[in-house]
C-alpha positions, -999 to 999 in steps of 0.1 A, spaced: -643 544 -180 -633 552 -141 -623 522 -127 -644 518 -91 -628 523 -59 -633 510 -20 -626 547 -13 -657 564 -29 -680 552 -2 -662 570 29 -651 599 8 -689 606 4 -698 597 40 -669 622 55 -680 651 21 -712 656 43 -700 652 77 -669 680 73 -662 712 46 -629 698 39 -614 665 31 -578 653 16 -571 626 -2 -533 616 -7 -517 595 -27 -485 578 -51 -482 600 -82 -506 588 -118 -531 565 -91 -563 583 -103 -568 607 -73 -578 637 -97 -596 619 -118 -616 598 -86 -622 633 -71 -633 655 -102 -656 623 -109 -671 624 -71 -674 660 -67 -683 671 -105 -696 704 -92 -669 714 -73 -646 738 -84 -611 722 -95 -576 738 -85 -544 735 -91 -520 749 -72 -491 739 -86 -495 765 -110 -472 794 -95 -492 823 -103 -523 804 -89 -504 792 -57 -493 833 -54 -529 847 -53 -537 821 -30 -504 830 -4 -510 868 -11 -546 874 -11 -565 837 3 -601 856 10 -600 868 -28 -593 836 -38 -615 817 -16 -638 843 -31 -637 835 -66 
């Protein structure tokens, strides 16, 4: 069970209004979880992973492409 946030509401109003949005946060407060709930067909990266973080530094168009 995700527990419901004030936050969903303008993070869906600003989702159609602009391609990109950020959401930041204190470590473990459910940001991941809030946005892979709101945007469930959305592609999910992390690039924290260092070999994922290189393609994206070395070759961004191939990895916005994929």
């Amino acid at each position: 069970m995700m527990v419901k946030r004030e936050i969903e509401g303008a993070m869906k109003q600003l989702a159609e209004k602009y391609p990109i949005i950020a959401l930041t946060g204190p470590r473990q407060s459910g940001k991941t979880t809030l946005l892979k709930e709101m945007f469930s067909d959305y592609r999910y990266v992390n690039l924290e992973n260092p070999d994922t973080r290189n393609f994206a530094e070395t070759d961004p168009q191939s990895f916005l492409n994929q």
